[in-house]
N, CA, C and O atoms as a DFTB+ gen file, in Angstrom:
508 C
 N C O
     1  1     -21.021      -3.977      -9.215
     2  2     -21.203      -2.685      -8.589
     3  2     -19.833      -2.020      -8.446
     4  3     -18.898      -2.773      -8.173
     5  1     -19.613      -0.870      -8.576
     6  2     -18.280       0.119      -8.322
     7  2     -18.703       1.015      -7.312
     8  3     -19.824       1.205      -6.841
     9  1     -17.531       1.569      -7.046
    10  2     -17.427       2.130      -5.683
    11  2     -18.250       3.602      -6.122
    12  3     -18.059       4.325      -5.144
    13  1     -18.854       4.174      -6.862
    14  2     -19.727       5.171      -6.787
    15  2     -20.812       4.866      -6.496
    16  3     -21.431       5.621      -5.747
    17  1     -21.544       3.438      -7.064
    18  2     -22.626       2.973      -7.399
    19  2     -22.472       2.333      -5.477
    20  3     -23.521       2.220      -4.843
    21  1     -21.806       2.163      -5.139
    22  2     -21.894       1.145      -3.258
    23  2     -22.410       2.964      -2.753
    24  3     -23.527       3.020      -2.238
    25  1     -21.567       4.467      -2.911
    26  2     -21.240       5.053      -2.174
    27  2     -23.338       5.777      -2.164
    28  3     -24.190       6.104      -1.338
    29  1     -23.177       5.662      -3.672
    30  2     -24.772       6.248      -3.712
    31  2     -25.969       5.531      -3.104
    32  3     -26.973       6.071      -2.640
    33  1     -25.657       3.988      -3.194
    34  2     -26.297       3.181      -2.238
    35  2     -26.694       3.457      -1.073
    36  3     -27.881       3.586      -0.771
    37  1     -25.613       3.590      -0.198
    38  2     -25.141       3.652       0.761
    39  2     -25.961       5.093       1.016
    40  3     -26.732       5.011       1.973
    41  1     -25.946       6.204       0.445
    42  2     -26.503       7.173       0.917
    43  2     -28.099       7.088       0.755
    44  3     -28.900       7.835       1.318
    45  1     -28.398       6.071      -0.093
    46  2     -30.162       6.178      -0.324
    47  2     -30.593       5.534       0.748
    48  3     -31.592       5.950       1.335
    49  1     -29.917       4.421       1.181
    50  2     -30.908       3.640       2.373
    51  2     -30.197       4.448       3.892
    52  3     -30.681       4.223       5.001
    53  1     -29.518       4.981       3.774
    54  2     -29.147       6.066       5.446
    55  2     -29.626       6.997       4.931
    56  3     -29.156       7.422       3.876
    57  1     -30.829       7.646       5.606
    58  2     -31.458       8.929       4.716
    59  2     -30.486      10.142       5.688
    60  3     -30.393      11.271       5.209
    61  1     -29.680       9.794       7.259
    62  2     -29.426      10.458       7.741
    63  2     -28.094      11.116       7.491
    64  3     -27.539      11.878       8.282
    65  1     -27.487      10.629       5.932
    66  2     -26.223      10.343       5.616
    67  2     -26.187      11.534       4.284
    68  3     -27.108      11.796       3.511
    69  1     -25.541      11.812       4.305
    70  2     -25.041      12.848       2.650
    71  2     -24.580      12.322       2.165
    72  3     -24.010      11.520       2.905
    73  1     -24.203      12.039       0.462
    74  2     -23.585      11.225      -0.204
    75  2     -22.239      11.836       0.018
    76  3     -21.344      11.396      -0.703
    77  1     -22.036      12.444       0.581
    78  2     -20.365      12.922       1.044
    79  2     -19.712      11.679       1.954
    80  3     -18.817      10.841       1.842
    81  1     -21.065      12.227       3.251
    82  2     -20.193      11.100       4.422
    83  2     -20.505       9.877       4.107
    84  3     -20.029       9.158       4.986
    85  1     -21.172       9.110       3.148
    86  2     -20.867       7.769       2.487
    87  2     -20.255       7.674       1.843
    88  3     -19.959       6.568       1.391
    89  1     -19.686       8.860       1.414
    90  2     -17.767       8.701       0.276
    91  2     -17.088       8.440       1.311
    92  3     -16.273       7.560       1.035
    93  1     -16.984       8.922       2.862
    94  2     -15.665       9.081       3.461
    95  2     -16.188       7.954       3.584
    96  3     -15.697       7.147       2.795
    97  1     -17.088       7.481       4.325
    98  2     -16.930       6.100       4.990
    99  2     -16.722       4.694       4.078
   100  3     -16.227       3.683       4.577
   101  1     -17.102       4.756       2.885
   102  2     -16.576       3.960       2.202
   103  2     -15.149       4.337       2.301
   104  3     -14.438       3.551       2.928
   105  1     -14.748       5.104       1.935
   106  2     -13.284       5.116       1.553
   107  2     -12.597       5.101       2.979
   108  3     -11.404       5.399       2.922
   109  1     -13.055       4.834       4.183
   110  2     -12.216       4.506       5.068
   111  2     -12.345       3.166       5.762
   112  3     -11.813       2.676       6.758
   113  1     -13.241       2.748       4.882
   114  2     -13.533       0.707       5.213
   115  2     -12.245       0.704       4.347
   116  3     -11.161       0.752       4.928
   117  1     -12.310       0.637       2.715
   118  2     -11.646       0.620       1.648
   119  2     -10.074       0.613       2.319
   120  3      -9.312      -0.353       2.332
   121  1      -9.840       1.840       2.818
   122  2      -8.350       2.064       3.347
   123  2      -7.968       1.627       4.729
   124  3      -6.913       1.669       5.362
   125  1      -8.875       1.300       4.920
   126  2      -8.621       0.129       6.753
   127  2      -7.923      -1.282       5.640
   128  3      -6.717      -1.520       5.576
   129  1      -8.808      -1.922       4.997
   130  2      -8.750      -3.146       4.491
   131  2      -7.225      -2.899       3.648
   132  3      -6.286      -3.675       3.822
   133  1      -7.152      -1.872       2.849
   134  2      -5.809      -2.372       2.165
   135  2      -4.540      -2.140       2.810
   136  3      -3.493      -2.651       2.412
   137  1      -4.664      -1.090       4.163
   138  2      -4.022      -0.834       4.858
   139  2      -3.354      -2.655       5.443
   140  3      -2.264      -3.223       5.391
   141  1      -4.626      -2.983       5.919
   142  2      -4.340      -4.432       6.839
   143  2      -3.845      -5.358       5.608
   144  3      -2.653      -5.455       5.899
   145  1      -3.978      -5.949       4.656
   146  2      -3.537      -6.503       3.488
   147  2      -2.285      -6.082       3.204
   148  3      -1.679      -7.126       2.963
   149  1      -1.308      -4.900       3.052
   150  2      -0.288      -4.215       3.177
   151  2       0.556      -5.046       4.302
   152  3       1.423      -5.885       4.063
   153  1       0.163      -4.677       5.406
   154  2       0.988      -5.051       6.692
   155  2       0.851      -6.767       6.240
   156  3       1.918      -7.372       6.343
   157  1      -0.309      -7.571       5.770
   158  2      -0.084      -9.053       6.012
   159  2      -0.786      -9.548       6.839
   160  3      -0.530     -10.609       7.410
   161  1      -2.197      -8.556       7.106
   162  2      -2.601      -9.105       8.029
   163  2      -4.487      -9.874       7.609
   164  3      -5.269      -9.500       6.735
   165  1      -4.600     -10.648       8.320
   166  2      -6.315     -11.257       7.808
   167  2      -7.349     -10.288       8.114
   168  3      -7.320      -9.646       9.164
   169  1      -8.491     -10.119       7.028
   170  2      -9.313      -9.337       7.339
   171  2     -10.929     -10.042       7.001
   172  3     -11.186     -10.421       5.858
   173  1     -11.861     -10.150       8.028
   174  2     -12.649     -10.915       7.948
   175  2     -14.103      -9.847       8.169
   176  3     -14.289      -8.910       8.945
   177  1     -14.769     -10.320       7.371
   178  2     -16.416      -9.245       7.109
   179  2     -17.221     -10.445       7.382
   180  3     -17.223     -11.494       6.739
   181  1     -17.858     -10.161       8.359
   182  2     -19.027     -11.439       8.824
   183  2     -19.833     -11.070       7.595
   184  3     -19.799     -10.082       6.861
   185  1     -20.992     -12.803       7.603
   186  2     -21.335     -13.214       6.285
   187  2     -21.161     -12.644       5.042
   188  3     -22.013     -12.555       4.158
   189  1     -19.795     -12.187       5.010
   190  2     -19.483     -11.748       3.506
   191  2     -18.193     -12.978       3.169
   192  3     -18.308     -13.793       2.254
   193  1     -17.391     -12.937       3.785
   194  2     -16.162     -13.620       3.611
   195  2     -14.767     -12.853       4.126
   196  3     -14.791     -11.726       4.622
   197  1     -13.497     -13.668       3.924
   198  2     -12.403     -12.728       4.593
   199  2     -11.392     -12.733       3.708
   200  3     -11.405     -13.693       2.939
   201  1     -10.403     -11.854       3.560
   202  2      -9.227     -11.545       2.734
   203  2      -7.935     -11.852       3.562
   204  3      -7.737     -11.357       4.671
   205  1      -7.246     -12.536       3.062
   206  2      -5.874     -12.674       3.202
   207  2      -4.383     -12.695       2.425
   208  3      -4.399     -12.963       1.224
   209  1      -3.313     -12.466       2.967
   210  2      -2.238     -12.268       1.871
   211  2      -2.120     -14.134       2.381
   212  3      -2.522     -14.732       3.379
   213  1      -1.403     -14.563       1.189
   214  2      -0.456     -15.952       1.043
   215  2       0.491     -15.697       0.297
   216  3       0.334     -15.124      -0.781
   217  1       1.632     -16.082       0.750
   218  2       3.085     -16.411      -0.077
   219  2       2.799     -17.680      -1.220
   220  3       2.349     -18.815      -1.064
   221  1       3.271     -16.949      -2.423
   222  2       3.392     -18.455      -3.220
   223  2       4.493     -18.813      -3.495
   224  3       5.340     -17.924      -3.584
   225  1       4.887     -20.141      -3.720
   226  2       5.802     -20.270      -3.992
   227  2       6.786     -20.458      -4.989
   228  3       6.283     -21.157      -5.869
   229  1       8.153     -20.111      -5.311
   230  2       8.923     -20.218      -6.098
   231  2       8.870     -21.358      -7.207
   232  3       9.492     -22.397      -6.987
   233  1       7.956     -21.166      -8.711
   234  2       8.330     -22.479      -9.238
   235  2       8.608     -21.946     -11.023
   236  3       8.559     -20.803     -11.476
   237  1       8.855     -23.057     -11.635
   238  2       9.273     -23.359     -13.175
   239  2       8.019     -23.509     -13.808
   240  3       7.247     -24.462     -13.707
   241  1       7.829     -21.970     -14.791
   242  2       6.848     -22.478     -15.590
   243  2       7.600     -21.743     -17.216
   244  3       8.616     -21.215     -17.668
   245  1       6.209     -22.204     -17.580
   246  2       6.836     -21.905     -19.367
   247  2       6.527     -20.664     -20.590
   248  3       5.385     -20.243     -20.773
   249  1       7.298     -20.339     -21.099
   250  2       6.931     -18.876     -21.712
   251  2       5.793     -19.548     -22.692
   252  3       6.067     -20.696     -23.044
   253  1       4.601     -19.023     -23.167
   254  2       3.878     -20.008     -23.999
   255  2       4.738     -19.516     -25.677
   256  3       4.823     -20.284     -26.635
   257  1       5.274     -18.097     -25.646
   258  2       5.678     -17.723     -26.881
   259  2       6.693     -18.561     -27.693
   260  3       6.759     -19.028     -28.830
   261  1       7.465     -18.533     -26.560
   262  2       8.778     -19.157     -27.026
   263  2       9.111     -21.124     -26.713
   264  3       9.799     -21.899     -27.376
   265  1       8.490     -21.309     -25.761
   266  2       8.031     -22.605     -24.918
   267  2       9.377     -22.679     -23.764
   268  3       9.546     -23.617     -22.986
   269  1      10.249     -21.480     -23.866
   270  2      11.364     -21.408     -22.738
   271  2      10.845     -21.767     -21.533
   272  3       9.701     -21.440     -21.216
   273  1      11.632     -22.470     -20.755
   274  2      11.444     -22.802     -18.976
   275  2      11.880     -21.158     -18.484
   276  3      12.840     -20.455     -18.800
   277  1      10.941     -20.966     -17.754
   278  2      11.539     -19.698     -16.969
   279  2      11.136     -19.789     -15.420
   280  3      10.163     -20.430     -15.022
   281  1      11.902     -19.152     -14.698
   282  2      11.686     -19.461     -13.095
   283  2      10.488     -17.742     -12.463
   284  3      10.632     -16.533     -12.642
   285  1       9.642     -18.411     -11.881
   286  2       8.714     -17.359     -11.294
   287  2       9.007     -17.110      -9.789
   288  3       8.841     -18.057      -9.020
   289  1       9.457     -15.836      -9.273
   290  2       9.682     -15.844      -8.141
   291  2       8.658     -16.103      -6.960
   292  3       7.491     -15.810      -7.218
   293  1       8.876     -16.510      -5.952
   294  2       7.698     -16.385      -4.893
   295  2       7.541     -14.893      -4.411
   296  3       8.281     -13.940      -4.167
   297  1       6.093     -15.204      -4.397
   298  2       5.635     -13.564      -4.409
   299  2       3.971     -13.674      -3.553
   300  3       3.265     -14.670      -3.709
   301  1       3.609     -12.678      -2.809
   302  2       2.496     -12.366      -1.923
   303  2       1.555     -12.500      -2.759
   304  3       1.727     -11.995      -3.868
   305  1       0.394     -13.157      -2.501
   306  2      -0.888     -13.116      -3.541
   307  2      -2.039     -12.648      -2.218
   308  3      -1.782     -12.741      -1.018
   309  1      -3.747     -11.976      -3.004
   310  2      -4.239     -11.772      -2.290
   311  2      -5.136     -12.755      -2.449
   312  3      -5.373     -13.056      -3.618
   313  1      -5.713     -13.352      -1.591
   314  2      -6.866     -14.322      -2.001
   315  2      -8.302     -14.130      -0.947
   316  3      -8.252     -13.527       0.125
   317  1      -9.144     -14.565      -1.324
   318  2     -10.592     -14.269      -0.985
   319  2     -11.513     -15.490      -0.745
   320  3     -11.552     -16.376      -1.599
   321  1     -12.214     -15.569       0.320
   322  2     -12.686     -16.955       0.754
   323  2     -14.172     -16.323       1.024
   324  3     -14.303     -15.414       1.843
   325  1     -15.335     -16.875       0.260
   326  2     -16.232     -16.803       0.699
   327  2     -16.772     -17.018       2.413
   328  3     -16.043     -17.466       3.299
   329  1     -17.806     -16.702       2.547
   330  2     -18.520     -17.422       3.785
   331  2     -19.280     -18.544       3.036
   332  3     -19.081     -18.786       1.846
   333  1     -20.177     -19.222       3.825
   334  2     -21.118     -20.303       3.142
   335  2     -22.521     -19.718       2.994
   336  3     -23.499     -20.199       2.422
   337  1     -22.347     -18.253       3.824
   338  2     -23.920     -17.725       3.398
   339  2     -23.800     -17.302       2.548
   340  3     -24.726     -17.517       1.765
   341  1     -22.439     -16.251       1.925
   342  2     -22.648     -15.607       0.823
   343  2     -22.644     -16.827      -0.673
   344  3     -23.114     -16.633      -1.794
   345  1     -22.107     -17.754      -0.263
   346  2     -21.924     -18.887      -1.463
   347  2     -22.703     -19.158      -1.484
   348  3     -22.898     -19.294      -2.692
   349  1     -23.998     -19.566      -0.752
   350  2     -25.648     -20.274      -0.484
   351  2     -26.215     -19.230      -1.256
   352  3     -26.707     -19.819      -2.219
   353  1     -26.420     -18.067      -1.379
   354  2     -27.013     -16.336      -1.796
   355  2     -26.497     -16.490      -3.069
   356  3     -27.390     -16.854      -3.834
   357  1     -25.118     -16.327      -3.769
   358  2     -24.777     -16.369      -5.177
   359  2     -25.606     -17.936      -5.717
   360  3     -26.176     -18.057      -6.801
   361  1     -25.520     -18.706      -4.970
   362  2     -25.766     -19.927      -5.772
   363  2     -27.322     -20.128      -5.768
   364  3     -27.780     -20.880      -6.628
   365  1     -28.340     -19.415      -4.714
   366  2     -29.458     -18.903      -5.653
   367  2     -29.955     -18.166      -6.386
   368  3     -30.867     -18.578      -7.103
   369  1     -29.629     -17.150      -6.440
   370  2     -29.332     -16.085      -7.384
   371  2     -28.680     -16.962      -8.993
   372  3     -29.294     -16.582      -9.991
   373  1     -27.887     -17.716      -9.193
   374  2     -27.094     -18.284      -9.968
   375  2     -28.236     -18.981     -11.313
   376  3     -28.177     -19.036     -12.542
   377  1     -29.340     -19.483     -10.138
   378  2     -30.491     -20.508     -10.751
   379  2     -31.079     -19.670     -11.682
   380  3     -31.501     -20.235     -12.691
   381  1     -31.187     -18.733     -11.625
   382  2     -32.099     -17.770     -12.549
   383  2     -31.748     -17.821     -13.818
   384  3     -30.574     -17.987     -14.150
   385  1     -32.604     -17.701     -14.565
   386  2     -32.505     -18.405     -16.280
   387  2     -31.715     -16.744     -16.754
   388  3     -31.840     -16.716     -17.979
   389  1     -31.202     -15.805     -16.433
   390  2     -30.264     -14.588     -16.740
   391  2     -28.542     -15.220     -16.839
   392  3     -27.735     -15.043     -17.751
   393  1     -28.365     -16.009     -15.526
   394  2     -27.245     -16.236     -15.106
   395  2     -27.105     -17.563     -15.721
   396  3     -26.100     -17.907     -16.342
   397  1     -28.169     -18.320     -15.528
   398  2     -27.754     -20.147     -16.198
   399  2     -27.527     -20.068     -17.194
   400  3     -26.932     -21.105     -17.486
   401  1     -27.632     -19.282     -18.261
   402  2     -27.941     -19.670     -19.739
   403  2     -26.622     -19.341     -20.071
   404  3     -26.113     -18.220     -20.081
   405  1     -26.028     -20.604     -20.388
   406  2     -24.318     -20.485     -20.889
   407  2     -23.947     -20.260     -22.341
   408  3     -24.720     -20.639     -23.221
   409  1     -22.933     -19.729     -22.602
   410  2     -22.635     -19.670     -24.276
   411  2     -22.309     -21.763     -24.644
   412  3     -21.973     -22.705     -23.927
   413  1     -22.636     -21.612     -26.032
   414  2     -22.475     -22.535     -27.119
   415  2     -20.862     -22.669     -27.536
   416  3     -20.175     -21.697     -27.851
   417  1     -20.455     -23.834     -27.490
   418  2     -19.149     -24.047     -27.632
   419  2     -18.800     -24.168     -29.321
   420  3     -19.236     -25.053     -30.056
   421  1     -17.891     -23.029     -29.732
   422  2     -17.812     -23.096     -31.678
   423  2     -18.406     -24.259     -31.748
   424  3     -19.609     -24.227     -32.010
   425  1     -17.736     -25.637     -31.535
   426  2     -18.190     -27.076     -32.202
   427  2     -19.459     -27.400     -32.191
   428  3     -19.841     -28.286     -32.955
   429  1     -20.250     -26.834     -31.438
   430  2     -21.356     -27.348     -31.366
   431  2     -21.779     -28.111     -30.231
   432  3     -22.832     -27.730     -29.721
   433  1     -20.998     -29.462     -29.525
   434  2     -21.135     -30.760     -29.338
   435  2     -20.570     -30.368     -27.553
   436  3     -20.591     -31.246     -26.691
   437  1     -20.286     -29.499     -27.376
   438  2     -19.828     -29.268     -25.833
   439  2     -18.215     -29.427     -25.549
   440  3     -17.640     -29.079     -24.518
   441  1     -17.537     -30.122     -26.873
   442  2     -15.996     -30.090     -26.303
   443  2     -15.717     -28.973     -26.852
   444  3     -16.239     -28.301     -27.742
   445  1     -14.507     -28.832     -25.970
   446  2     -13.270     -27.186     -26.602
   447  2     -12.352     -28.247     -27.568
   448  3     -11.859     -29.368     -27.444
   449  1     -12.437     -27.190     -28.602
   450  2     -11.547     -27.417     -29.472
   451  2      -9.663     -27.243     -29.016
   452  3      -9.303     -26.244     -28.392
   453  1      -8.674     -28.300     -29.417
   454  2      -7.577     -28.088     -29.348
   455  2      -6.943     -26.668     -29.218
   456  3      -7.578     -25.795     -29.808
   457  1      -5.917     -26.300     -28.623
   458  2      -5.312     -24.731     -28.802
   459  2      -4.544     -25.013     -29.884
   460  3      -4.125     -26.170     -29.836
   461  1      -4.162     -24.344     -30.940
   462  2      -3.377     -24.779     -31.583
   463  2      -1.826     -24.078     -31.129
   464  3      -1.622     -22.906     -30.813
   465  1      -0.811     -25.229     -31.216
   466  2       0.493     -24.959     -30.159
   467  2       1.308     -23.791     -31.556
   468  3       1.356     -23.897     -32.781
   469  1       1.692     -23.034     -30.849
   470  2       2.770     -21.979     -31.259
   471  2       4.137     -22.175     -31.404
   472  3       4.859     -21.608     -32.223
   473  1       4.449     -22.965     -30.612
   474  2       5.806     -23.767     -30.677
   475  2       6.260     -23.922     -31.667
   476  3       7.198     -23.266     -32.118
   477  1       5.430     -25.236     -32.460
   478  2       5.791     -25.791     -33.569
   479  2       6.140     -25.067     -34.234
   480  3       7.220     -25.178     -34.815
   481  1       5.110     -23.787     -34.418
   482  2       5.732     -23.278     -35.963
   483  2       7.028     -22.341     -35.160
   484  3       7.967     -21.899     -35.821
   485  1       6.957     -22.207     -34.232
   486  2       8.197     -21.309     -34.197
   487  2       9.312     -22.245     -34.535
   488  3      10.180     -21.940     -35.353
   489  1       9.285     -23.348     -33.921
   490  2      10.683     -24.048     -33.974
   491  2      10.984     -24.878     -35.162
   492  3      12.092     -25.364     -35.388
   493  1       9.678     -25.045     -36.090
   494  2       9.562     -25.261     -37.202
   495  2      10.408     -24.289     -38.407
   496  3      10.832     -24.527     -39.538
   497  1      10.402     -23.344     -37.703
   498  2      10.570     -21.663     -38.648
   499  2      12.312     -21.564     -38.500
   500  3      13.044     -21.346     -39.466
   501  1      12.726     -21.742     -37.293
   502  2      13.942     -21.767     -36.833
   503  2      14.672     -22.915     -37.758
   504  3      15.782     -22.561     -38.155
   505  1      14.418     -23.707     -38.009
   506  2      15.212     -24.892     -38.307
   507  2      15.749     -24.973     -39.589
   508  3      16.431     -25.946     -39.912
């Protein structure tokens, strides 16, 4: 769903509502929440779940192009925690033969095939 499709919602089941004042009021949940996320602060929606910033931390990972070590700074992430009602609700919803029915893996047989590494030939190419 996108935020036109919540705002028109929103105006069909409040018949007392104009699809105007369900624009503002969406858009002033919307700007409460990123407002509080901004500052760093927790924001919690009963049985929906709550949003919070976390610091991550400073570590060594690898360019996949080149296979260089490069350092990633620590930096604010936003992360999102269900409730257990809304996880109980997706995960029946989930059962339905729309949502279960998974794609076929190329091989056939259920494993993923190898990535093939980039490295090699680069450093292959170099040499």
């Amino acid at each position: 769903m996108v935020r036109s499709q919540l705002v028109l919602r929103i105006a069909a089941r409040q018949k007392h509502l104009v699809q105007k004042d369900s624009e503002i009021a969406v858009d002033l949940i919307i700007g409460a929440i990123n407002n509080a996320l901004a500052q760093g602060r927790r924001i919690e929606v009963r049985d929906f779940g709550s949003f919070m910033v976390r610091q991550r931390k400073a570590r060594k990972a690898c360019n996949p192009r080149t296979g260089e070590a490069v350092e990633v700074p620590a930096k604010p992430k936003i992360y999102f925690r269900a409730t257990g009602e809304l996880k109980r609700r997706v995960k029946t919803k989930a059962g339905s033969p729309k949502v279960k029915a998974a794609k076929k893996s190329v091989s056939g047989n259920g494993a993923r095939r190898p990535r093939p590494s980039n490295t090699q030939g680069i450093s292959a190419a170099n040499e």
